[in-house]
Structures are given as C-alpha cells and as structure tokens.
N, C-alpha and C positions, 0 to 999 in steps of 0.2 A: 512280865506279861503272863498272864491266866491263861494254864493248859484246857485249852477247850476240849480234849479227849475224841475220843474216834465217833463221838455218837454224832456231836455236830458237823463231821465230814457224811456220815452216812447217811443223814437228814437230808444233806444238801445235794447228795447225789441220788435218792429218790423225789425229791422234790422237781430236780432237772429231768429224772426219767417220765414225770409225770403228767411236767408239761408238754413233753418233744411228745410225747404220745398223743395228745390233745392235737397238735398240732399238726403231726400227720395225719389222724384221723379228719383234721379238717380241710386240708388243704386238697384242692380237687388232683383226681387221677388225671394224670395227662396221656390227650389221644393220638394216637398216631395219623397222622394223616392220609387223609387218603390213597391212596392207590390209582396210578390211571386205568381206563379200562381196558388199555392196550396191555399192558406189562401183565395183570392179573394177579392175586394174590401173592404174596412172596411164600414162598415154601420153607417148610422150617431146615434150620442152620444141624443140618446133623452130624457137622465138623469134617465131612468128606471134602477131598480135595475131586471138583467135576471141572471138565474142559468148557472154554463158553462154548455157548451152540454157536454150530457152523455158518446163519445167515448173520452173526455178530460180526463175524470175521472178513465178510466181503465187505470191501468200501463201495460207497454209493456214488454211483459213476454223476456227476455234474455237466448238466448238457453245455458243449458250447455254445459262445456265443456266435448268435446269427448275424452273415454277412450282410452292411447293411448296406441296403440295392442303390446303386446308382442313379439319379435322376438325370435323364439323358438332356432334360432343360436345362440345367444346373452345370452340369459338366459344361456344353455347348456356351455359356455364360464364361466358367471361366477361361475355356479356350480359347472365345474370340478376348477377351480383359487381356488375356497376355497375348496375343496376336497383336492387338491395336496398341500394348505398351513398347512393346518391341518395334512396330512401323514407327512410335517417337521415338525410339531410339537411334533409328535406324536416320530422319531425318534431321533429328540435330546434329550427329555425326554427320553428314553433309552440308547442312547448314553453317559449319565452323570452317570449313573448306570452298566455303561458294562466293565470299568475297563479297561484290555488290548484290548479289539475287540472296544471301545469305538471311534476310529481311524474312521475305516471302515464305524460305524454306522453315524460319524458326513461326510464321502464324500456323504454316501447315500443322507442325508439331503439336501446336498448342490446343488445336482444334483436335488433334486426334487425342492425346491425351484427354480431355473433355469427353469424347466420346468413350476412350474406354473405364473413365471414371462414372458413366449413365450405365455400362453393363455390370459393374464392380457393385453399382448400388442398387440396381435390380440384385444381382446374386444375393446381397444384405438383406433384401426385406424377403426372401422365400428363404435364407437358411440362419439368418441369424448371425453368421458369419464374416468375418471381413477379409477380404482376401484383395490383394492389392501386392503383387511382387514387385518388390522396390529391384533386385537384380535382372528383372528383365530388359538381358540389351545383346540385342542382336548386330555385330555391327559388319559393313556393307566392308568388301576386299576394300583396300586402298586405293579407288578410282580415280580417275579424274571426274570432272566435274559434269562432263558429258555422258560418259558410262555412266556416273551415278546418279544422273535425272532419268537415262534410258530405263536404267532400271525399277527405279522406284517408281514410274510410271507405270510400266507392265505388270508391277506389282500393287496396284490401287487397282488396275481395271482385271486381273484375277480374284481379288480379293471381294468386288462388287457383285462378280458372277457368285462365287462361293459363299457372300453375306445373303444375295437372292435364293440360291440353292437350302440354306438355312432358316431363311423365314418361311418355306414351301412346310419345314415339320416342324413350325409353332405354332403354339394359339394366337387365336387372333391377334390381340392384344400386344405380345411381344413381335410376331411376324412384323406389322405394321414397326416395331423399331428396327429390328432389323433392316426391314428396307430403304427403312430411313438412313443405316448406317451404308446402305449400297450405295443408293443417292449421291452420298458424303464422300463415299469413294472414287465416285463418276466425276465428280467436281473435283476432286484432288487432282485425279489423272488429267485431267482437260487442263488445271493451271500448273501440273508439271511439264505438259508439251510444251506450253507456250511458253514457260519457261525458258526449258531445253532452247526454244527457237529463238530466245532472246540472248540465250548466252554462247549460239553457234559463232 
C-alpha cells in the first residue's frame, strides 16, 4: 500500500474545517422562546445560590367543594318511595299469615308497590337517578291476624292525612298525585276494615 504522507490527512482535515464552517454559518440561530408576561425576563445566572421567593413557597389553597342543596321535592319523593315500599312489605308479611283473606291482602300489596313505583319514576325524570330500595321491609311484631288488620288500617288512614299534608307544599302538578295517593290510602283503609270485620 502507497504512503499517502501527512499532507493528505491535513488536506482532509481543512477541507472538513471548511465545510462545518459553511454550515454553521448557514444554519439559522435558534430563538429562545418567549417568555410569559407574568414570569418576566429571566435574569442572568450569576452562579449565586438565592432562596425562592416567599409567595412560591405558600400553596394555593383549593376551594372546597359546595354542598350540594337539597331539593326538598326530591327528598319528599324518595321518602314517601320507601314509605309506600315498606306498607308492601309490611302487607305481604300479613298476607302469608291471613289464610283465606290472604288474596285481598297480597292485591293490596301490589297496588301499593305500583304506587311507589309512579313516585320512584317521578324521582327518575327530575334527577336522573334511579332509586328503588330493594331492602326496604319494615315488618309488623308477630300478630295475629286481627291486630295486624287493626293496624295496618290505622296506618293507611295516617298515611292519607300526611300524603294530604304533602300535596299542600307541591306544585300543582305533583300535589294532584299525591292526593291521588291519599285517595289510594282512604280506599285501602275502608277494605282493610271490612276485612278486619270479615275475619272477626
């Protein structure tokens, strides 16, 4: 192999100097970006060690979140929904124990379930929601058959006054169902008497 000697290494390393030079000279300066208007210029680095400023060092307190208010419609929805889930409970629990009138007591049931299935699906269309408590069961002491019409009597015709007392602070609209469910009450209690007086 033919000693190429030092001149042709020295050639090739001005030739590389001459380009890289071209080429930086061409390539554009790169800019720094902007700055926000908040922050402000940066200050030059004078290798000092400074503490941050003191309003870096407070954290920024995050408002809580607002309690969110209660719709006293809404509420009153679902507290009669589980009121009227629990009266069916309360009557098929007697209706398993009523023997031949045991008929009667399981339509009442089904009629009241129906009813608090219309306030379960009012609650649905104002909230979105679906609320419908499958454990609501309220159930009656171990009666006999007589205490347990006496009662669930007296407790259709409180429940009629208090569904009335309830439609007095609603809008129209709902009022008119509620008093429909007093109605429903009035007629429950009128065929638990006669009941009652059928199975004295």
């Amino acid at each position: 192999m033919e000693n190429q000697g030092p001149g042709l290494l020295a050639c090739d390393e001005e030739l590389v100097t001459r380009v890289w030079d071209r080429v930086v000279a061409a390539a554009p300066t790169p800019e720094s970006p902007p700055m926000p208007a908040a922050l402000g210029p940066m200050e030059p680095d004078t290798g000092e060690l400074r503490a941050a400023p003191e309003a870096a060092l407070v954290p920024v307190a995050r408002p809580a979140p607002a309690a969110l208010p209660i719709d006293p419609t809404c509420a009153a929805l679902q507290r009669w929904t589980l009121c009227l889930l629990m009266d069916a409970g309360e009557l098929r629990a007697v209706a398993r124990r009523a023997g031949r009138h045991g008929s009667e007591l399981s339509e009442l049931e089904r009629e009241t379930r129906r009813q608090a299935r219309s306030l379960a699906a009012e609650y649905f269309l104002r909230t979105g929601v679906r609320y419908w408590p499958e454990a609501a069961v309220r159930s009656l002491p171990p009666l006999s058959l007589l205490p347990a019409l006496r009662a669930l009597c007296l407790a259709q015709r409180d429940r009629e006054t208090a569904l009335r007392a309830q439609a007095a602070q609603e809008e129209p609209e709902l009022a008119r169902h509620y008093l429909a469910l007093a109605d429903a009450s009035r007629a429950a209690a009128h065929r638990l008497r006669a009941l009652l007086e059928r199975a004295w």
